[in-house]
N, C-alpha and C positions, 0 to 999 in steps of 0.2 A: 504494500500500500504506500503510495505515494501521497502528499500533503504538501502544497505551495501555496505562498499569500504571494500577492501581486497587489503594489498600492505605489502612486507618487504622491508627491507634495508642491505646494502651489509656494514661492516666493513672490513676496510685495518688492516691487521695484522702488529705489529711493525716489523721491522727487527731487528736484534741483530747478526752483523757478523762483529767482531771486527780485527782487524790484527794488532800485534805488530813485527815491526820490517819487515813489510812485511809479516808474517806469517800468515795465518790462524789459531787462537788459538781454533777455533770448530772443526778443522782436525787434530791439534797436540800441545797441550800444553805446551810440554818443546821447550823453547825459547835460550836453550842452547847455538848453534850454532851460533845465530843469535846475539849476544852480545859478541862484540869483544873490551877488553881494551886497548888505545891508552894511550902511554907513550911518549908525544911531547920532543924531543931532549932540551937537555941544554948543559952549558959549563961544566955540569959535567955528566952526562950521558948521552946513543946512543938511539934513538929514539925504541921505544917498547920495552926496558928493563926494569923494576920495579927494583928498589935500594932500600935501605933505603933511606929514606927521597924526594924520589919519587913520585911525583902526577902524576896521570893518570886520565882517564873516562871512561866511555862508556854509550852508547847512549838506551834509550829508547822511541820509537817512534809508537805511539797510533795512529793507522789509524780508523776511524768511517764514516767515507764515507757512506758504506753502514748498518749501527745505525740508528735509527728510536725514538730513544728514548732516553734523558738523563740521562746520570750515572756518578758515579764516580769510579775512577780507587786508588787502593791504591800498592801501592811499598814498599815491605820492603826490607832491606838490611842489611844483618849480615856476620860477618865471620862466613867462615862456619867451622863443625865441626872436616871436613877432609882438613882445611888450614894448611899446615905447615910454613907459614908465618904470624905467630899468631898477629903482628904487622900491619898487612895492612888491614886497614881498610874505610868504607867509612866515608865521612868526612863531605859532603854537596852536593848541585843539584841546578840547576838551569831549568830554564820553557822557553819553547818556544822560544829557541835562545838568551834568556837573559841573558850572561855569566858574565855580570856586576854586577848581586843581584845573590851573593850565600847566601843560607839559609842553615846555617849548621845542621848537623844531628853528634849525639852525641852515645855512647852506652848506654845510655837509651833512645833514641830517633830516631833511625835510620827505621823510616815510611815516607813516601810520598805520601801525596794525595792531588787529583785535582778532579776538576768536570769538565766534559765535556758536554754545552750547546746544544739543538739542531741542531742552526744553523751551529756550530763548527763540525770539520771533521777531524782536526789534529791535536797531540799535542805531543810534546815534553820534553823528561827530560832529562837531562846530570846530571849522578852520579861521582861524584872526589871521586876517593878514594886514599889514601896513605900510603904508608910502615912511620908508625913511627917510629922516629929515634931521641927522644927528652929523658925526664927524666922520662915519662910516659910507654915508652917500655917494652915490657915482656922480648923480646931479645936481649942477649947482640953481643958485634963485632964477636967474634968468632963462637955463634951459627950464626948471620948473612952468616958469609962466611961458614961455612958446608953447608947452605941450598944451598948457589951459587953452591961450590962444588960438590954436589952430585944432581946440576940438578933438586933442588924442585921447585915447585911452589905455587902461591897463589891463591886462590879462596876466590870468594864473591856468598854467597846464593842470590841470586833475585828471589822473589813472587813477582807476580803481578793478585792482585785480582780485578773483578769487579761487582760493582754493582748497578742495576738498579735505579735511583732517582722515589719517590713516588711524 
């Protein structure tokens, strides 16, 4: 007498559908739009003007909801190579609405990375960047004011890489 079982099993495939900024990054990867820099009003400049000596941010925010797996997300941040605001740069970031501990980031240092746990589904970074205006500057007052004058602007490169945890 013979006797055999014959049975398989069904595997759940992870997910991996990440959204920064609200975006679906498997349907479009540049996050362009969707990073917008806030310049908070002071007694000496108007709220979303970048100056010299100007701090501003902007927001990057890791949706994982529907992530199935842990990873870590890396951010880097450089002036980019078409800023004509050679002076503004980023400076530091803070994590998940923590605006108390900034962790600064330096130009040999200007990387951001977190790990995002299973159970976790959201996270956040707020990048400060700034026009410097100290003894370190590239630019001096009068290039400053030709960039005002002829309407330039400044730009910051943002990658944001990810990758799967083993």
């Amino acid at each position: 007498m013979w006797l055999g079982l014959v049975s398989s099993t069904d595997a759940n495939i992870a997910s991996w559908n990440i959204k920064v900024n609200n975006q679906d990054i498997m349907n479009n990867s540049d996050i362009t739009s969707t990073i917008d820099l806030v310049v908070p009003e002071t007694d000496y400049y108007l709220e979303d003007y970048i100056v010299p000596g100007a701090v501003g941010y902007f927001d990057i925010n890791v949706d994982a909801t529907n992530v199935s797996v842990r990873f870590k997300y890396t951010i880097t941040c450089l002036s980019s190579e078409s800023n004509l605001i050679s002076d503004l740069k980023p400076i530091g970031y803070s994590l998940n609405g923590d605006n108390d501990t900034i962790i600064e980031l330096t130009d040999t240092n200007s990387t951001i990375e977190n790990y995002l746990l299973s159970y976790e589904t959201t996270s956040s970074v707020r990048v400060y960047v700034k026009w410097v205006d100290d003894s370190t500057e590239t630019l001096n007052d009068t290039e400053d004011t030709d960039l005002a004058q002829n309407n330039s602007f400044g730009k910051i490169d943002v990658n944001v890489k990810f990758e799967q945890r083993q």
